[in-house]
C-alpha positions as CSV (number, residue, x, y, z in Angstrom):
1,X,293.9,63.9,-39.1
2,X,294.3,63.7,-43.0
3,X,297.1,66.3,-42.6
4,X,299.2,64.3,-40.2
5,X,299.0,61.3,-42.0
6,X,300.1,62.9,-45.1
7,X,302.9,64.0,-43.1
8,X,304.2,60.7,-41.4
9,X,307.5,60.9,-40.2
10,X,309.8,58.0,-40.2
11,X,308.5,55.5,-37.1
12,X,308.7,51.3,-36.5
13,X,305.4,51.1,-38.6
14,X,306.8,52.6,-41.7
15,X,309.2,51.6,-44.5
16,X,311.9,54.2,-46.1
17,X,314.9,53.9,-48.5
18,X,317.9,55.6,-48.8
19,X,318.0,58.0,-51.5
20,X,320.0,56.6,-54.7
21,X,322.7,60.0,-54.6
22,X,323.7,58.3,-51.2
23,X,321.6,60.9,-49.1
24,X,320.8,59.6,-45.3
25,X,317.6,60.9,-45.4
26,X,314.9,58.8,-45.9
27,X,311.9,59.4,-48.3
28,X,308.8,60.5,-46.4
29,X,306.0,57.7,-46.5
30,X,302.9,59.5,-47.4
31,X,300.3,56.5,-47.3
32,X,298.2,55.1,-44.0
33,X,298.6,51.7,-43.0
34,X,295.5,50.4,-45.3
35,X,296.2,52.3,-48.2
36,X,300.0,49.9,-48.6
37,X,297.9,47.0,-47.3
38,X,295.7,47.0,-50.1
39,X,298.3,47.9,-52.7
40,X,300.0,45.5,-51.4
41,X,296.9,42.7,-51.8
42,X,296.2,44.6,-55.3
43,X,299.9,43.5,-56.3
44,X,299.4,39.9,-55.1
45,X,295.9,39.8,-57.0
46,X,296.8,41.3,-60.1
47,X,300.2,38.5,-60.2
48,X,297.9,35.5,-59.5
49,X,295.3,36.9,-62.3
50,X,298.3,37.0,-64.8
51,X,299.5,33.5,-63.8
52,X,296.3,32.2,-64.3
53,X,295.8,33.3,-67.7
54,X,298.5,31.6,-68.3
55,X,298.5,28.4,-66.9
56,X,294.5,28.3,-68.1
57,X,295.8,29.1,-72.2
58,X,299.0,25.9,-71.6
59,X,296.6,23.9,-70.1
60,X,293.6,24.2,-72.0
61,X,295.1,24.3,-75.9
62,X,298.4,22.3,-75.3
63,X,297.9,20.2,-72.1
64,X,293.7,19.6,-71.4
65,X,293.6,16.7,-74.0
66,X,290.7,18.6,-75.8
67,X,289.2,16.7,-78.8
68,X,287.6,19.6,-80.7
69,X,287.5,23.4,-80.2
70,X,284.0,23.6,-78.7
71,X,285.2,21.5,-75.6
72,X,288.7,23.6,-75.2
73,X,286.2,26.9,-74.7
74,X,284.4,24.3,-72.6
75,X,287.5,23.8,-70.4
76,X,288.4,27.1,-70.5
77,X,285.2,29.1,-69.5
78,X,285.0,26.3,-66.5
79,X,288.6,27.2,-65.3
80,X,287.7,31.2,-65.9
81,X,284.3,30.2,-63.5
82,X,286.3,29.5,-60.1
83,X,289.4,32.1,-59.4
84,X,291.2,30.0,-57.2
85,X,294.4,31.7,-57.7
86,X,293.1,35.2,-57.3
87,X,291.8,34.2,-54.2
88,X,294.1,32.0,-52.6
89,X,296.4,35.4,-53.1
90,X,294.3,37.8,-51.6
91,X,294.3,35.1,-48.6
92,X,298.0,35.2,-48.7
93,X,298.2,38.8,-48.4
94,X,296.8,39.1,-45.0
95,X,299.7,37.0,-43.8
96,X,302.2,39.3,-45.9
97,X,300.7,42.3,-44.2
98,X,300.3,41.2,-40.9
99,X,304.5,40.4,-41.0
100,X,305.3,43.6,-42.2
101,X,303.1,46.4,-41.3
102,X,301.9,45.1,-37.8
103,X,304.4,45.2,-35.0
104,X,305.8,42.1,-33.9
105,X,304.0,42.8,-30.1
106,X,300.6,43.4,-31.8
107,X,299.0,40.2,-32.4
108,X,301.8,37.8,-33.3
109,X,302.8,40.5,-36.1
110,X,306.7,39.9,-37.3
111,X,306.3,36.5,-35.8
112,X,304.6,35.0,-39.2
113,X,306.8,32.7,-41.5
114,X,306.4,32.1,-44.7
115,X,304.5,28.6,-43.9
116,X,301.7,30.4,-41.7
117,X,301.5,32.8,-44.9
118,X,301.3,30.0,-47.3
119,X,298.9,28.0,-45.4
120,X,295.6,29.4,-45.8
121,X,295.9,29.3,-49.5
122,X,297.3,25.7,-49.8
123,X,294.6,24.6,-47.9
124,X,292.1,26.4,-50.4
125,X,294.0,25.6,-53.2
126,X,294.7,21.7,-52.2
127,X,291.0,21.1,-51.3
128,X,290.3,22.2,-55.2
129,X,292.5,19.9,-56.9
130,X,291.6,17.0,-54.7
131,X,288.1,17.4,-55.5
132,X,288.7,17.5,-59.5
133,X,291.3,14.4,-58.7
134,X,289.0,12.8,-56.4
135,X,286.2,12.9,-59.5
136,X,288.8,12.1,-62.0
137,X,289.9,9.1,-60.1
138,X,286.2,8.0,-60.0
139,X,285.3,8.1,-63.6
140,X,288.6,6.3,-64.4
141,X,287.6,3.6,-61.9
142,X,284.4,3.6,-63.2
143,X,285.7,2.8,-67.2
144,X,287.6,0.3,-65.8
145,X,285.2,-1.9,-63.7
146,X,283.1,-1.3,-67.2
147,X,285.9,-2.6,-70.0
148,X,286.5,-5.3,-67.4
149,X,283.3,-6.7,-67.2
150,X,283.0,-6.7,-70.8
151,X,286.7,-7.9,-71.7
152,X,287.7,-4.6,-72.7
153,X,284.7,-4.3,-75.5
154,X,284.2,-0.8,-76.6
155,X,280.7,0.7,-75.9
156,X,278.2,0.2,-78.7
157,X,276.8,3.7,-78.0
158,X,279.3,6.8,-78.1
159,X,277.3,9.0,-75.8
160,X,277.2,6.2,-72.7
161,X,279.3,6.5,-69.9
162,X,279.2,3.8,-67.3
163,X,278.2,6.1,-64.2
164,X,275.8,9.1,-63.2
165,X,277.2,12.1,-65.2
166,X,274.2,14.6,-64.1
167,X,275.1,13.4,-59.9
168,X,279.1,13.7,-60.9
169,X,278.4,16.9,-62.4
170,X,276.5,17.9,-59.8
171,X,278.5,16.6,-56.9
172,X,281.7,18.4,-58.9
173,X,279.9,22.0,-58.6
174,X,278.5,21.9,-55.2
175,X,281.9,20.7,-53.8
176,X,283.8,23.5,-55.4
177,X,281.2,26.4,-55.0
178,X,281.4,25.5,-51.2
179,X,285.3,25.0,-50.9
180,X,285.3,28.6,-53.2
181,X,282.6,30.2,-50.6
182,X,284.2,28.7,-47.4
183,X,287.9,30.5,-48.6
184,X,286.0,33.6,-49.8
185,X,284.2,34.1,-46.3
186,X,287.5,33.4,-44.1
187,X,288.9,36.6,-46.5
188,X,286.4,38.8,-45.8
189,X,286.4,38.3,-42.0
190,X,290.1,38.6,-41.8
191,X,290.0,41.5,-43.9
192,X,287.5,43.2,-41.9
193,X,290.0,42.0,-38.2
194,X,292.9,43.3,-40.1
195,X,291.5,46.7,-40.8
196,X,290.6,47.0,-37.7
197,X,293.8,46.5,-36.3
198,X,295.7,48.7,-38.9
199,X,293.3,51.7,-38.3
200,X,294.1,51.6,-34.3
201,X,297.7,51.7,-35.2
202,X,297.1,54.9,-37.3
203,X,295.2,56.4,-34.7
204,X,298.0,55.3,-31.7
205,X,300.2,57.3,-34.7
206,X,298.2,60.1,-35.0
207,X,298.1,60.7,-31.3
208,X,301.7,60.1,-30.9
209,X,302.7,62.9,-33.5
210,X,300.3,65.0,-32.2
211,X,301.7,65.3,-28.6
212,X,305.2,65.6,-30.2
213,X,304.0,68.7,-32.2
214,X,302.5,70.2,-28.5
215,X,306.3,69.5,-26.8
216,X,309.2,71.8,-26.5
217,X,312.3,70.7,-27.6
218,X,313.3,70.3,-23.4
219,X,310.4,67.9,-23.4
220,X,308.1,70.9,-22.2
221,X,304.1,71.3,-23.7
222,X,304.6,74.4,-25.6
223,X,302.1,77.6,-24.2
224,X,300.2,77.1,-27.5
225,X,299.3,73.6,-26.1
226,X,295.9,72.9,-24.8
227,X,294.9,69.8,-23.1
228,X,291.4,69.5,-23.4
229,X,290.5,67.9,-20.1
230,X,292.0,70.5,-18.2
231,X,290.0,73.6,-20.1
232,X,286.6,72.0,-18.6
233,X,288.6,72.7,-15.1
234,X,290.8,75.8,-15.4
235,X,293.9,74.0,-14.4
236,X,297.5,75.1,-15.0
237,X,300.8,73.9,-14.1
238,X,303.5,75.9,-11.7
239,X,304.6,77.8,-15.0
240,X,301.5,79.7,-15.6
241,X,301.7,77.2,-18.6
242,X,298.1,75.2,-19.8
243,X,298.6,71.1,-19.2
């Protein structure tokens, strides 16, 4: 089976290019199915790692407001914690491969735009930032029901804060570790479907080539050709020829 699939010939579930000298062939594709599909979530992984480095280095020493250096490695080890990006990518992946290496009649394959590509990831992505917004919105609130009932008198004591840091704190982690956990599961189980899917379309390949190789160039099974149903019962065609 290894040896057919390193010898796919061109077919709807394969991609080729002409040759740059203007040649009509096209080049052989030598990988299965999941071999591109995870190349092709290894490519949108590695691009959302590198963008997060550097959104996390403008935000953290330019942008993040950061008072001292202790509390920009603060900011930064807490944005390195939760790879949002990397993971709302490798969501987005199983869109981009279901549009281009599943059929369009195999499970709505071909049929996915860019939006139902897009969405899993947005929705992952957007429940993140409206929980740190949500919080950020809270303790702002907070400061200013507190300068309000004292006529905008700064607090005596630098450490207080007028609210619950330990429950924000808390109520900040368990929202994101579940929102991170609920988008990490979805992954995995469409990972596993899509798999699935890809390795029966390798197989239907596999079987397809194989009964190519057996036929004649008339559309005859060559001599050589054994069907093994028909050994277990001795049959053979008008020809004297095995089917």
């Amino acid at each position: 089976k290894d040896t057919h699939r390193g010898k796919r010939s061109r077919s709807a579930m394969q991609m080729g290019f002409n040759r740059a000298d203007g040649d009509e062939k096209d080049e052989e594709e030598v990988r299965t199915l999941r071999q591109r599909a995870a190349a092709i979530t290894t490519a949108m992984i590695g691009t959302a790692v590198g963008l997060t480095c550097a959104e996390n280095f403008l935000f953290v020493f330019f942008f993040g407001g950061a008072s001292s250096g202790g509390e920009e490695m603060a900011i930064l080890i807490f944005r390195s914690i939760f790879p949002v990006h990397a993971l709302a990518a490798a969501m987005q992946s199983i869109g981009v491969i279901h549009k281009f290496l599943e059929p369009a009649g195999n499970n709505g394959g071909g049929r996915f735009g860019v939006g139902k590509i897009i969405l899993p990831a947005v929705l992952l992505h957007g429940t993140f930032d409206s929980i740190l917004m949500g919080i950020n919105v809270y303790i702002e609130s907070a400061w200013g029901a507190y300068y309000k009932a004292n006529n905008g008198r700064e607090p005596d004591d630098e450490s207080f804060v007028p609210y619950n840091a330990v429950v924000v704190n808390v109520v900040v982690w368990v929202c994101i570790c579940l929102t991170m956990l609920g988008g990490l599961v979805w992954y995995v189980a469409q990972n596993r479907s899509q798999k699935q899917r890809l390795k029966k379309l390798e197989d239907q390949e596999d079987h397809m080539l194989m009964e190519l190789a057996a036929m004649n160039s008339d559309g005859r099974r060559k001599r050589s050709y054994v069907n093994p149903k028909m050994v277990k019962l001795g049959g053979r065609d008008d020809n004297h020829e095995f089917v």
